[in-house]
DSSP file (Angstrom, degrees, kcal/mol; ACC not computed):
  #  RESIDUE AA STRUCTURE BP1 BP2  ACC     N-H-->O    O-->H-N    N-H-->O    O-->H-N    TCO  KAPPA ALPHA  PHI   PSI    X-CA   Y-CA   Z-CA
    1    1 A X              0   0    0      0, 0.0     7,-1.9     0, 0.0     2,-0.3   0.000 360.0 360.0 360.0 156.8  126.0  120.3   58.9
    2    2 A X  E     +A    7   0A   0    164,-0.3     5,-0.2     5,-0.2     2,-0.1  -0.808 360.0 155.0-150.7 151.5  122.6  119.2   60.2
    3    3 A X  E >   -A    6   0A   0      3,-1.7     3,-0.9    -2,-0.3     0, 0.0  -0.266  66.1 -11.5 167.7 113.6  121.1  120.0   63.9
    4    4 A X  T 3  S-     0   0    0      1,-0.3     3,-0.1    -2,-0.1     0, 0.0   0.935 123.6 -53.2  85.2  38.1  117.6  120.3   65.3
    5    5 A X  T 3  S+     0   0    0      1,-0.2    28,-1.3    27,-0.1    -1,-0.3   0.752 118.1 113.5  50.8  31.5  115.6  120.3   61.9
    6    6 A X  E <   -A    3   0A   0     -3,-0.9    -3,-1.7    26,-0.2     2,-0.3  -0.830  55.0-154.3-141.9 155.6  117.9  123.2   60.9
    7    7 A X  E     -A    2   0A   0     -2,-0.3    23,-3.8    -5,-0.2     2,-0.3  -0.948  13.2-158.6-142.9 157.4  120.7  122.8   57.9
    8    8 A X  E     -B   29   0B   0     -7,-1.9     2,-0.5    -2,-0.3    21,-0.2  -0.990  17.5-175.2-140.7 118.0  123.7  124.7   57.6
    9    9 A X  E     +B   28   0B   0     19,-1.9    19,-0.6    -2,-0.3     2,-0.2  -0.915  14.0 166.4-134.5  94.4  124.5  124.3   53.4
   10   10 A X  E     +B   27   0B   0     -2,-0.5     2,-0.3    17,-0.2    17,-0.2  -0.855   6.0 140.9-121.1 147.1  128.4  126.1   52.5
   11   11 A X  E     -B   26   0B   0     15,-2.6    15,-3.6    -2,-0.2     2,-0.2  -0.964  43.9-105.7-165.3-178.3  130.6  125.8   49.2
   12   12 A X        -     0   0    0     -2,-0.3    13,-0.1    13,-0.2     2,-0.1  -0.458  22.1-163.2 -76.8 154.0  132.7  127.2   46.7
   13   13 A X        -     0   0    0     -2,-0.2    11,-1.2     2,-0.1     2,-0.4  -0.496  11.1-176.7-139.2  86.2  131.7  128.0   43.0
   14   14 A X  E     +C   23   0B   0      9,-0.2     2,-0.2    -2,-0.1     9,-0.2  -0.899  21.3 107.3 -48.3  90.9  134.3  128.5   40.9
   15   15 A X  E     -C   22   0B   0      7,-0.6     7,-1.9    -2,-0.4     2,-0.4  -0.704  50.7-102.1-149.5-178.0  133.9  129.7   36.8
   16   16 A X  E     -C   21   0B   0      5,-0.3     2,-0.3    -2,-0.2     5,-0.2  -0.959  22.8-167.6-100.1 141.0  134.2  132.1   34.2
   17   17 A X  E >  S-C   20   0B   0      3,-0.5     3,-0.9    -2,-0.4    29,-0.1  -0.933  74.1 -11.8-145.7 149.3  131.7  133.9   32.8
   18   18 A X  T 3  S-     0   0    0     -2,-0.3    -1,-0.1     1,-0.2     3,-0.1   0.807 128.5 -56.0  33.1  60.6  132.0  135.9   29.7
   19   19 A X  T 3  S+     0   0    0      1,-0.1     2,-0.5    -3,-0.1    -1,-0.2   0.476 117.4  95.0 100.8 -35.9  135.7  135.4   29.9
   20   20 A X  E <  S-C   17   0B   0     -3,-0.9    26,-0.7     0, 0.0    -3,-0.5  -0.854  74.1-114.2-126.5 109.2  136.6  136.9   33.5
   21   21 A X  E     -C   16   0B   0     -2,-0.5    25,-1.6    24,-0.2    -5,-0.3  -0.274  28.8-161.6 -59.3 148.2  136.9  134.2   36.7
   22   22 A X  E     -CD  15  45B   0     -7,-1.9    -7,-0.6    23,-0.3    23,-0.2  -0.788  14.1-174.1-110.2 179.3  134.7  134.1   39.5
   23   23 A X  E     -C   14   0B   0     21,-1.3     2,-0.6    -2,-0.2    -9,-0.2  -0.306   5.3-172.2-176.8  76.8  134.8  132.8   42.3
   24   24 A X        -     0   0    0    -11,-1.2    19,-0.2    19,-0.2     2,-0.1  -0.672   7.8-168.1 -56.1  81.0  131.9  132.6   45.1
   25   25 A X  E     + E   0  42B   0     17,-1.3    17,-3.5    -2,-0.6   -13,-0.2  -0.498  25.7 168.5 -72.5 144.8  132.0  131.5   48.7
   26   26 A X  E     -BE  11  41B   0    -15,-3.6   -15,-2.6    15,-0.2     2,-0.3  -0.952  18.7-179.2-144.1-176.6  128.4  131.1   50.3
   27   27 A X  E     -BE  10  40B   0     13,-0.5    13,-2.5    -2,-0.2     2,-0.3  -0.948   4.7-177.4-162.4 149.1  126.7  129.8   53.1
   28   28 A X  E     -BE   9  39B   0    -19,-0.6   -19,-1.9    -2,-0.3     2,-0.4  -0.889  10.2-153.2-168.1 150.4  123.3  129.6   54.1
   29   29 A X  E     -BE   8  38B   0      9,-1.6     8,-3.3    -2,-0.3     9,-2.6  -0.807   7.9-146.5-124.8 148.6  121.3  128.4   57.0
   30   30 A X  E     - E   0  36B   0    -23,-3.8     6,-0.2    -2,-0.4     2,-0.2  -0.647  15.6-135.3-112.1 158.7  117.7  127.1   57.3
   31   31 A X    >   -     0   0    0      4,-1.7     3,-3.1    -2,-0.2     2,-0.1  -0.596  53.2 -62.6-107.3-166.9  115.6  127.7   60.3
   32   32 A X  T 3  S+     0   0    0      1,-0.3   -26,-0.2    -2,-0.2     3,-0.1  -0.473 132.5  43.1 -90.1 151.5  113.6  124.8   61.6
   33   33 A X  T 3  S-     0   0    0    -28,-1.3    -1,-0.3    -2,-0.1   -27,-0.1  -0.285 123.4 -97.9 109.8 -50.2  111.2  123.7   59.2
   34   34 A X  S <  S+     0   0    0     -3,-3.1    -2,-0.2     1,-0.4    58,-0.1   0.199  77.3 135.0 108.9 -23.5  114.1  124.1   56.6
   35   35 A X        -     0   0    0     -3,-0.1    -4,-1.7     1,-0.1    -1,-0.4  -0.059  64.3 -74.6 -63.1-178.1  113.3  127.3   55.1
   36   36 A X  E     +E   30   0B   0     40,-1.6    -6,-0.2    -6,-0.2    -1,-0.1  -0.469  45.7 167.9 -58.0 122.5  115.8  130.0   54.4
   37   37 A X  E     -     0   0B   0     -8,-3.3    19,-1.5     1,-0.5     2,-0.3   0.413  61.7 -35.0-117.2 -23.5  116.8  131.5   57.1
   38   38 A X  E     +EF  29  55B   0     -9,-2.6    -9,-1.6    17,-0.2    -1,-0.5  -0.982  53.2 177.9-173.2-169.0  119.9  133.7   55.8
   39   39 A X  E     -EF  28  54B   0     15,-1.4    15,-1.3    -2,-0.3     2,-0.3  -0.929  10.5-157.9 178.6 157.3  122.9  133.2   53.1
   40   40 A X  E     -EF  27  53B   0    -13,-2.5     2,-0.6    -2,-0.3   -13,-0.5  -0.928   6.7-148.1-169.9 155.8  125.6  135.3   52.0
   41   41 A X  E     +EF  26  52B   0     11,-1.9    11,-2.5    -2,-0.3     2,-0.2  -0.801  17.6 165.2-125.1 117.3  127.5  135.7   49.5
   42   42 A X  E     +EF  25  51B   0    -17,-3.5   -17,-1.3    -2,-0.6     2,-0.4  -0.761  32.3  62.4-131.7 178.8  131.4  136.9   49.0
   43   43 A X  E     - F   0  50B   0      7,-0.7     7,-1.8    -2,-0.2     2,-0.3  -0.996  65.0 -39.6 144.3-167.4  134.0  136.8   46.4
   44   44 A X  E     + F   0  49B   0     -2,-0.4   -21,-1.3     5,-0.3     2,-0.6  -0.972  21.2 179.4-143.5 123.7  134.8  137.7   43.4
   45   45 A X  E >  S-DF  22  48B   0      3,-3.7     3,-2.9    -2,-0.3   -23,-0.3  -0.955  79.3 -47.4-125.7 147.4  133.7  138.3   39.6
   46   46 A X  T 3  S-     0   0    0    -25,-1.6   -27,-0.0   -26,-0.7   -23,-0.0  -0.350 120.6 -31.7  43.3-119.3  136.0  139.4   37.4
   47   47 A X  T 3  S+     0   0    0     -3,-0.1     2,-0.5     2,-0.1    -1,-0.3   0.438 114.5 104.2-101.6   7.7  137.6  142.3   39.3
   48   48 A X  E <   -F   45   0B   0     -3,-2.9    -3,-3.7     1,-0.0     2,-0.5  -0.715  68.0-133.9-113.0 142.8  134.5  143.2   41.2
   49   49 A X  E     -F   44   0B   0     -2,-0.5     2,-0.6    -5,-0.2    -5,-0.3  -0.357  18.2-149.4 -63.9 136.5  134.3  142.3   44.7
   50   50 A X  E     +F   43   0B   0     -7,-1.8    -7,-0.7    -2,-0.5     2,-0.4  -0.768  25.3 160.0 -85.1 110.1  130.8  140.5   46.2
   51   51 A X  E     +F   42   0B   0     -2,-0.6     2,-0.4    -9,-0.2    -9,-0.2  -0.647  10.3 161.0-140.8 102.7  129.6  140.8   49.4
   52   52 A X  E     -F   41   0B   0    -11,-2.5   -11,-1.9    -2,-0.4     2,-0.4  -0.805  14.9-171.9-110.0 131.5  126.1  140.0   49.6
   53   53 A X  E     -F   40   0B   0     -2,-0.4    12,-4.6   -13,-0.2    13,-0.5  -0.949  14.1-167.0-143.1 118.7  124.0  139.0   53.2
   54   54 A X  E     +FG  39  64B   0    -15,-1.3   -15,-1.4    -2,-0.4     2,-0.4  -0.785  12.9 169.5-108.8 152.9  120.4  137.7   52.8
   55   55 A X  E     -FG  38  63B   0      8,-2.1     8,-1.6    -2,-0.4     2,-0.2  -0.904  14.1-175.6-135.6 175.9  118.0  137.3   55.4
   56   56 A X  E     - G   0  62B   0    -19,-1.5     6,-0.2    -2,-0.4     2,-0.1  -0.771  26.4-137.0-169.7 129.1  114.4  136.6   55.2
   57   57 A X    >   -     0   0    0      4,-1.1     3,-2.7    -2,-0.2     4,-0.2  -0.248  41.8 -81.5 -94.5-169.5  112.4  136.6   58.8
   58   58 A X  T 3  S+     0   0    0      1,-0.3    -1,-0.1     2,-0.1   -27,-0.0   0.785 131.6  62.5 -75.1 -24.6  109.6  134.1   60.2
   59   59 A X  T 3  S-     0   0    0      2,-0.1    -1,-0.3     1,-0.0     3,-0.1   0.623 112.5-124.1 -68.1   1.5  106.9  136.4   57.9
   60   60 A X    <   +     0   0    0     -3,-2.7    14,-3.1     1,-0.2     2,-0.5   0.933  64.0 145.3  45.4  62.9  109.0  135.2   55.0
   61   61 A X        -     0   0    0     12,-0.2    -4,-1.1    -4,-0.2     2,-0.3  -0.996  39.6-152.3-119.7 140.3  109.8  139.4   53.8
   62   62 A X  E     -G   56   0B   0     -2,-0.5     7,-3.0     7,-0.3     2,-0.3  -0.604  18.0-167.1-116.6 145.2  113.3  139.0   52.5
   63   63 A X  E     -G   55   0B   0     -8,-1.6    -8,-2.1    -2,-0.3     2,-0.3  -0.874  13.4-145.2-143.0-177.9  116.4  141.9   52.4
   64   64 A X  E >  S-G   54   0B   0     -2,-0.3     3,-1.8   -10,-0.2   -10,-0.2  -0.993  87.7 -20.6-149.3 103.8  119.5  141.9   50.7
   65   65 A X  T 3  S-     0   0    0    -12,-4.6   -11,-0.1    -2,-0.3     3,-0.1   0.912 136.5 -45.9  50.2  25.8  122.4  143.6   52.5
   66   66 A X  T 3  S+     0   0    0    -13,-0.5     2,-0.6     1,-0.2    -1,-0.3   0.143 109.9 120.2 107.4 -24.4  119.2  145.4   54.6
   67   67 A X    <   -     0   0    0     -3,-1.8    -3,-0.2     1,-0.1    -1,-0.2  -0.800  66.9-111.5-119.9 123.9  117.2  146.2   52.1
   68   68 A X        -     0   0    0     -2,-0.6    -5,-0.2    -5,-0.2     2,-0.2   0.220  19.7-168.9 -31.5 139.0  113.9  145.2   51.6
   69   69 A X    >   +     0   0    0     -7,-3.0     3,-1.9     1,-0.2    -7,-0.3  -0.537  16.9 164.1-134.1  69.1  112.7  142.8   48.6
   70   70 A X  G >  S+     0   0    0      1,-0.2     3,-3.0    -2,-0.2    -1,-0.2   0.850  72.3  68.6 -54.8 -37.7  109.1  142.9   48.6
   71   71 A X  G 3  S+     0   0    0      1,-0.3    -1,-0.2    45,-0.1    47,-0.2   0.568 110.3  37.6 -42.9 -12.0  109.2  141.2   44.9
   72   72 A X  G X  S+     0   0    0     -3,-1.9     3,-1.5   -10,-0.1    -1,-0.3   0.188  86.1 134.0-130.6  18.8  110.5  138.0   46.7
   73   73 A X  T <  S+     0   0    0     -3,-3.0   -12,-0.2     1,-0.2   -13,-0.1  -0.452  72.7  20.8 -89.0 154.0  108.3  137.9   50.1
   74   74 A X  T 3  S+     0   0    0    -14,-3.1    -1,-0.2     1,-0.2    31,-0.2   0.518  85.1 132.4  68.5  17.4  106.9  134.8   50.9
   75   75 A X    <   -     0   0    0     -3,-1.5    31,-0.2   -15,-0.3    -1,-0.2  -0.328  47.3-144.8 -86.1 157.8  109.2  132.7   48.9
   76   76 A X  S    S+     0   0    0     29,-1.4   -40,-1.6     1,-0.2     2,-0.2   0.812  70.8  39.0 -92.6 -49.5  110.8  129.4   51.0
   77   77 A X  S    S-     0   0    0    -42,-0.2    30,-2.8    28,-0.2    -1,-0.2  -0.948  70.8-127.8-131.1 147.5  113.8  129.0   49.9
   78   78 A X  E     -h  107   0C   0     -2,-0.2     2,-0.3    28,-0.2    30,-0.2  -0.470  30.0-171.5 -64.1 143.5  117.3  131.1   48.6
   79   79 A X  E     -h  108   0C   0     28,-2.2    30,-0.8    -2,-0.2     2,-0.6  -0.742  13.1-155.0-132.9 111.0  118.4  129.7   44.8
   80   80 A X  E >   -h  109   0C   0      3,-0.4     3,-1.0    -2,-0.3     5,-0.3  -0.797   7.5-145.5-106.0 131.7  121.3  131.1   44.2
   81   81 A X  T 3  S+     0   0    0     28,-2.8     3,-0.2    -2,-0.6    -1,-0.2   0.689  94.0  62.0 -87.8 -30.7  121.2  131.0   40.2
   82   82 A X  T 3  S+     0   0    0     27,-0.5    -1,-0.3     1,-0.2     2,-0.1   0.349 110.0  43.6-106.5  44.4  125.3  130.3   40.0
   83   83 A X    <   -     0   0    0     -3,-1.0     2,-0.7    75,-0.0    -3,-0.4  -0.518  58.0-163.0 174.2 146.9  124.9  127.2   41.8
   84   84 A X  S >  S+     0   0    0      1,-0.2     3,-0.8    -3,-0.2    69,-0.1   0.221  79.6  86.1 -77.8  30.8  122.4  124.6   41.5
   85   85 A X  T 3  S+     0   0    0     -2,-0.7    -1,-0.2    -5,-0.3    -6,-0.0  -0.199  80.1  70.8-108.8  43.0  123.4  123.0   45.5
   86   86 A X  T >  S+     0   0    0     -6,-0.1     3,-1.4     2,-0.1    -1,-0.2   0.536  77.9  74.8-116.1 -19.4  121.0  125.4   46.6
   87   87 A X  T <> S+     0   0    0     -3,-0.8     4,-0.8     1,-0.4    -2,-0.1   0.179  82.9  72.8-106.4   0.3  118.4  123.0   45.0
   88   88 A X  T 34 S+     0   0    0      3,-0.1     4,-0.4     2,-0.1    -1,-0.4   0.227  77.9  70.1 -77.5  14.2  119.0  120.8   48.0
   89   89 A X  T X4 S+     0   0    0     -3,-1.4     3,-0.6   -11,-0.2     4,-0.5   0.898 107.9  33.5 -95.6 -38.3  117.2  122.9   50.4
   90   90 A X  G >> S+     0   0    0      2,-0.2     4,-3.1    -4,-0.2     3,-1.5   0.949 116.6  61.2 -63.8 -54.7  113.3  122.2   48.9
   91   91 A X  G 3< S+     0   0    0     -4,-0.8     5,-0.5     1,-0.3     4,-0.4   0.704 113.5  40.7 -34.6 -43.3  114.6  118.3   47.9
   92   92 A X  G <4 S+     0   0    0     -3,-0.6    -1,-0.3    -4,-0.4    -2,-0.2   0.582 117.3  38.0-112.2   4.3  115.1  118.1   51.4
   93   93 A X  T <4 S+     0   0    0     -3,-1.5    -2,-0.2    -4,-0.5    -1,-0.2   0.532 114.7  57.4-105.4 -23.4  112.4  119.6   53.1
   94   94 A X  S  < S-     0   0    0     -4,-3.1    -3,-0.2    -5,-0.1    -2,-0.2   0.713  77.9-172.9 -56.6 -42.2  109.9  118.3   50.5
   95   95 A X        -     0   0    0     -5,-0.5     2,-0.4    -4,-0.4    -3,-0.1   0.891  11.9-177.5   8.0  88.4  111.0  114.9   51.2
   96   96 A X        -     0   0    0     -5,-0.5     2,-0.4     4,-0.1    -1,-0.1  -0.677  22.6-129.8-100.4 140.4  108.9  113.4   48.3
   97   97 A X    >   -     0   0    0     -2,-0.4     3,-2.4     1,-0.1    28,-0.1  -0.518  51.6 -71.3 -84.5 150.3  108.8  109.6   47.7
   98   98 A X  T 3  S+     0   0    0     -2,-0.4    28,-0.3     1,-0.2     3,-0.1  -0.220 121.8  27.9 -56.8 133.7  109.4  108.6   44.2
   99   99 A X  T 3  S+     0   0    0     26,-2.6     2,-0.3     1,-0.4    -1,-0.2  -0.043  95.1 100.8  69.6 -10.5  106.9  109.4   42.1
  100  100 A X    <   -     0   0    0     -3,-2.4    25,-0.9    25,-0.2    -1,-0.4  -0.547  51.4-154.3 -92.9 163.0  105.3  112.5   43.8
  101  101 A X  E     - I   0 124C   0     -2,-0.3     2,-0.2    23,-0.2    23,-0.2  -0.967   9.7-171.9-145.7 154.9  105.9  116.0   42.8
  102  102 A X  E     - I   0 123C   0     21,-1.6    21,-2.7    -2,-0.3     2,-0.2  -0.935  10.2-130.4-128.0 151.2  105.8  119.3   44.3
  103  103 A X  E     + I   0 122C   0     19,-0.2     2,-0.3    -2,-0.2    19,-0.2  -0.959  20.5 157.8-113.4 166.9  106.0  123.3   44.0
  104  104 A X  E     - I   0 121C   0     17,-0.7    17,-2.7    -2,-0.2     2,-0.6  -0.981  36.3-123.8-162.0 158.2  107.5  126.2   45.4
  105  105 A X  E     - I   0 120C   0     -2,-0.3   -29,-1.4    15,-0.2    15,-0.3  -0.900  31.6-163.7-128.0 114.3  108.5  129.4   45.0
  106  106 A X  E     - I   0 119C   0     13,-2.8    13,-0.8    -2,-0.6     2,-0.7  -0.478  27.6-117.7 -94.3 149.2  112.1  130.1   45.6
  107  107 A X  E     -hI  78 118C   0    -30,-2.8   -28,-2.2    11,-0.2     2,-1.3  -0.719  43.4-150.6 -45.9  97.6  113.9  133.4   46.3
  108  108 A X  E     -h   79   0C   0      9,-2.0     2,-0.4    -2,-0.7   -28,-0.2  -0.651  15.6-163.4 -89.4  80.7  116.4  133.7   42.9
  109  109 A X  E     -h   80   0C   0     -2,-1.3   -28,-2.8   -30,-0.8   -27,-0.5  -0.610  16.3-151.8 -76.3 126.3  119.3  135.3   43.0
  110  110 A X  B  >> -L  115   0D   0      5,-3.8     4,-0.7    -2,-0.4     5,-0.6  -0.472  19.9-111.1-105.4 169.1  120.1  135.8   39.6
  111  111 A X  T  45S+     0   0    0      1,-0.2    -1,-0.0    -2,-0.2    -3,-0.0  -0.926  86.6  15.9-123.7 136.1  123.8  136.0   38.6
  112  112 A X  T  45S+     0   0    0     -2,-0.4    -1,-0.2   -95,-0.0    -3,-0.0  -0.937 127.0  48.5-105.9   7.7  125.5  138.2   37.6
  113  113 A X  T  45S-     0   0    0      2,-0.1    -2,-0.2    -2,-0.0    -3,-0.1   0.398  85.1-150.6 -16.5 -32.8  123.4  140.9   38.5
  114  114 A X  T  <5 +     0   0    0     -4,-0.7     2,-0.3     1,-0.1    -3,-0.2   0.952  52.6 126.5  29.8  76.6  123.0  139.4   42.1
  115  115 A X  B   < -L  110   0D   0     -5,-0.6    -5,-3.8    -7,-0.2     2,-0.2  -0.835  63.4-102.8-136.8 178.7  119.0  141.1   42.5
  116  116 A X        -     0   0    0     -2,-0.3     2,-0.2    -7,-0.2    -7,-0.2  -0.808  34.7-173.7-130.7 173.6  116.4  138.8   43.4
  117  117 A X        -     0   0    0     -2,-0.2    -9,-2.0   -11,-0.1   -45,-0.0  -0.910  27.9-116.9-159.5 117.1  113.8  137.2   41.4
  118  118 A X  E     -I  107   0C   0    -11,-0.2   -11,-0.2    -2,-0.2     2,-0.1  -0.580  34.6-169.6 -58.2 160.6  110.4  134.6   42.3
  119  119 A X  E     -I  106   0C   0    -13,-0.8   -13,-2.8   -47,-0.1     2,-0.6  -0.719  12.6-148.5-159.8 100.9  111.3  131.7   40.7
  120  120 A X  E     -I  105   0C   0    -15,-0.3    16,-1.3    -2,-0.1   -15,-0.2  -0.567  25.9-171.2 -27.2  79.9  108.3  129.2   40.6
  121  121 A X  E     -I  104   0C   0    -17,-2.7   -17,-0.7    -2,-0.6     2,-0.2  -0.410  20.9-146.6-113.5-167.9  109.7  125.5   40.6
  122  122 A X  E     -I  103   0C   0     12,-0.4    12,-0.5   -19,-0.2     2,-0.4  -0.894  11.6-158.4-175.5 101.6  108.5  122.1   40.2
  123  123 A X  E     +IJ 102 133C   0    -21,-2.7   -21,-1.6    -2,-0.2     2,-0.3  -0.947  14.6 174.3-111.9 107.3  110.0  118.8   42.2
  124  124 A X  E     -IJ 101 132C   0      8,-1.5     8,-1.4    -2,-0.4   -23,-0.2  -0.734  23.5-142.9-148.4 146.1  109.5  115.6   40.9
  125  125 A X        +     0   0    0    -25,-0.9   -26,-2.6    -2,-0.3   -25,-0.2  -0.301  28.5 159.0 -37.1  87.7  110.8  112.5   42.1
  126  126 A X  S    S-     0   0    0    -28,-0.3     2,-0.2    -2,-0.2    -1,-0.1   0.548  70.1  -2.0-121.0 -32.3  111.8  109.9   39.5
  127  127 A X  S    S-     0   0    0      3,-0.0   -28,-0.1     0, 0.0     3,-0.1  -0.800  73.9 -96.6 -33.0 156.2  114.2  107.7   41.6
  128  128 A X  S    S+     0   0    0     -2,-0.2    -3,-0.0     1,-0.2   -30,-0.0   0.822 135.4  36.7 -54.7 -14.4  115.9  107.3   45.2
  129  129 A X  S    S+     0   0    0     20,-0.0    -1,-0.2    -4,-0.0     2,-0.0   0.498 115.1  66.6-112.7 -26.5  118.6  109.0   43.3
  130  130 A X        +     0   0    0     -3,-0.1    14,-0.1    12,-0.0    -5,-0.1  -0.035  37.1 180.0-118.0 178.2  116.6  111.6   40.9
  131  131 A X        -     0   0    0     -7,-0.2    12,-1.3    -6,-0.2     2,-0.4  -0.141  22.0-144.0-174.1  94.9  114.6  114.5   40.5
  132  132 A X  E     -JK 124 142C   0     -8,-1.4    -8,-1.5    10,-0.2     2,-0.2  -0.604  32.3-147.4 -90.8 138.9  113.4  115.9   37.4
  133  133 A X  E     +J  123   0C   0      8,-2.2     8,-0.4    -2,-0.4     2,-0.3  -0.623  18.8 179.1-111.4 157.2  113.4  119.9   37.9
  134  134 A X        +     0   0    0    -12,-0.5   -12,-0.4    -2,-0.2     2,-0.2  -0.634   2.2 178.2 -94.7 163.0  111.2  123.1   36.6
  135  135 A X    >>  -     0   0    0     -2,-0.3     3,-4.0   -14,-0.2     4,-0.5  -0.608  45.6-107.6 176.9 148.9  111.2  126.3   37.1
  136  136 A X  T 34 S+     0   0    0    -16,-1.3   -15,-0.1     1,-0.3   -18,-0.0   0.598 109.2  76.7 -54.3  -8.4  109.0  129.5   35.6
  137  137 A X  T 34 S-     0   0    0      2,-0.3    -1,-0.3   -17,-0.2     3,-0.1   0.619 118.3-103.9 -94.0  -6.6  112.4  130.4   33.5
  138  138 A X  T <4 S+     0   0    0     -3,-4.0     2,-0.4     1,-0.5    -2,-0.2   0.735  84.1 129.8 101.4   6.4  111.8  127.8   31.0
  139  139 A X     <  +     0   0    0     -4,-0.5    -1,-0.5     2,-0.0     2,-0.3  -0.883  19.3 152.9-101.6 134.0  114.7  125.6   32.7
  140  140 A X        +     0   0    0     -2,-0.4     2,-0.2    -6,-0.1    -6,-0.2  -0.917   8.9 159.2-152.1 166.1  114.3  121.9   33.8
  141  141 A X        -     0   0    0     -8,-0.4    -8,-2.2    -2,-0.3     2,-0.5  -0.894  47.5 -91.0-155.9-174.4  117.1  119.3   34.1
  142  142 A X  B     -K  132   0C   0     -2,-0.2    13,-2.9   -10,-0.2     2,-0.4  -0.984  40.5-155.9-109.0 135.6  117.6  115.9   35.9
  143  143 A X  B     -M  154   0E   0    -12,-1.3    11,-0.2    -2,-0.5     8,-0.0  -0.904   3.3-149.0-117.7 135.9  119.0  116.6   39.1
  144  144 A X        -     0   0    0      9,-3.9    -1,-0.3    -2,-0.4     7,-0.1   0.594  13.6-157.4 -70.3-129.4  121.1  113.6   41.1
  145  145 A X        -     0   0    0      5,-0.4     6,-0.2   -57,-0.0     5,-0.1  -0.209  12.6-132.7  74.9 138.0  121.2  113.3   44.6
  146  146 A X    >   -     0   0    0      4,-1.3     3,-0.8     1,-0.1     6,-0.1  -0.189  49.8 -89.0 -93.6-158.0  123.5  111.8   47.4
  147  147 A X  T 3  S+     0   0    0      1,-0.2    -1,-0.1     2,-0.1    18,-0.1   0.661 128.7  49.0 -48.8 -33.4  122.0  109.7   50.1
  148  148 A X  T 3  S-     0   0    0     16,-0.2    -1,-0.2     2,-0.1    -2,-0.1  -0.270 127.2 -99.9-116.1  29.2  121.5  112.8   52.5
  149  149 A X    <   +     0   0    0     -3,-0.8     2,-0.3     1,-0.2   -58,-0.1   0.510  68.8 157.2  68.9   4.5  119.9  114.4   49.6
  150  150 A X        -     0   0    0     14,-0.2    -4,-1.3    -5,-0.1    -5,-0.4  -0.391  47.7-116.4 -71.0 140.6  122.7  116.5   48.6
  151  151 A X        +     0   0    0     -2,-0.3    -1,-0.1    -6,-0.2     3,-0.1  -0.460  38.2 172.2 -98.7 130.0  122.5  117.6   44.9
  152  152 A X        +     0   0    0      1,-0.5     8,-1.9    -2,-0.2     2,-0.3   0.754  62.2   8.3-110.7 -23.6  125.5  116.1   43.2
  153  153 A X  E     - N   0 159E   0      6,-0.3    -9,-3.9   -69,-0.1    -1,-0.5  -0.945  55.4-155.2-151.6 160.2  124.8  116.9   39.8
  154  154 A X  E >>  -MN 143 158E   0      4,-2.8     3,-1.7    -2,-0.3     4,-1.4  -0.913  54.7 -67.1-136.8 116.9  122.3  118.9   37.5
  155  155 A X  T 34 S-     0   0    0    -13,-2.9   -14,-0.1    -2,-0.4   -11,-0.0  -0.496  96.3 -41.8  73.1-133.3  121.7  118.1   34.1
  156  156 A X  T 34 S+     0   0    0     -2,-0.4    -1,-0.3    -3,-0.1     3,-0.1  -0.245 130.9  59.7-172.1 -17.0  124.2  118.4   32.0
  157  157 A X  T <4 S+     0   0    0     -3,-1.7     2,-0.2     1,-0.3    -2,-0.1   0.630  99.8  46.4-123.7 -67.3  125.9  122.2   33.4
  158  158 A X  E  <  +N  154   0E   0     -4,-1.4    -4,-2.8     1,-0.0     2,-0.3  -0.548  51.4 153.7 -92.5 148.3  126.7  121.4   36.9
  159  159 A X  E     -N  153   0E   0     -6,-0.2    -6,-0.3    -2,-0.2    -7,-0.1  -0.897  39.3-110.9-154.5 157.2  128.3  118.9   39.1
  160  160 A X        -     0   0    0     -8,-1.9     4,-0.1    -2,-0.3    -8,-0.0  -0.416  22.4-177.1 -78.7 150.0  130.0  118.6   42.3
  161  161 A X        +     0   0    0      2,-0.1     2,-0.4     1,-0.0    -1,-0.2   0.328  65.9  67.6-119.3   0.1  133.7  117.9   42.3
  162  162 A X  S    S-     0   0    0      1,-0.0    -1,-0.0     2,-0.0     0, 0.0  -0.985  94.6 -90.6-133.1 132.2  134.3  117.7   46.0
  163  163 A X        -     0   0    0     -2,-0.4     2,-0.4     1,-0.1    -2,-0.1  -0.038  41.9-146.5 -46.6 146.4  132.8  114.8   48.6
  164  164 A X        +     0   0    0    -14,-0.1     2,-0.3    -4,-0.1   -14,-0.2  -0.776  29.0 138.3-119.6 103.1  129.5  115.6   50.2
  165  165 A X              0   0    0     -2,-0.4   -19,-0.0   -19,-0.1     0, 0.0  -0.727 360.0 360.0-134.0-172.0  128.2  114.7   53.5
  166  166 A X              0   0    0     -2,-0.3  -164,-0.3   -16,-0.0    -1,-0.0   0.337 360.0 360.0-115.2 360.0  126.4  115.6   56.5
């Protein structure tokens, strides 16, 4: 859902890891401009429950369930590290023409830990369709994209199974 330069970006993530299913609803909402403006996360991994709510105000200083996370202030965007549809919030606020690149330094919530993380990344444009990705962890992929910029697959690990629009 889209309104007023402001995006409203929700899904499912559904997996195992090591063995034990999870199974993550989130949501997260930009303020205008596009940045992060909050997220949450609830659910389940294995038998323990999640209920995670981020916020980050117009100074960009970020909390986590209330509590401050100077390690991530001034960061742009949420990435939540067990899914890569997070990776449409820079894609679309970047809005780079093919062949340009950008960076930015995303808020990481790393999984399964759920703490947060800078995480340095690197957009650039290869196609209408494309993206080739960075990041300061030693991860890059090719990232897809739908029409409205929604990331439909990444690499090789992720891809969306469900229709996407705006």
């Amino acid at each position: 859902m889209e309104g007023g330069g402001r995006l409203e970006l929700s899904g499912t993530a559904i997996f195992s890891d090591r063995g034990s299913p999870c199974a993550l609803r989130y949501s997260v909402e930009t303020a205008e401009g596009g940045r992060t403006r909050r997220a949450r996360v609830e659910g389940i991994v294995g038998r323990h429950p999640v209920d995670i709510r981020i916020r980050a105000d117009r100074r960009r200083r970020w909390t986590i369930n209330g509590r401050p996370c100077p390690q991530v202030e001034g960061c742009e965007d949420v990435d939540l590290n067990f899914s890569p549809s997070t990776n449409t919030l820079p894609i679309r606020r970047l809005s780079l023409a093919v062949g340009d690149r950008a960076s930015v330094r995303a808020a990481w919530l790393r999984f399964p830990d759920f703490t947060f993380h800078p995480l340095d990344q690197v957009y650039h444009r290869k196609s209408r369709s494309s993206y080739r990705y960075g990041s300061s962890s030693g991860f890059s992929a090719v990232v897809e994209v739908n029409s409205a910029g929604l990331v439909t697959r990444y690499g090789g690990v992720w891809k969306a199974v469900a229709g996407l629009s705006l």
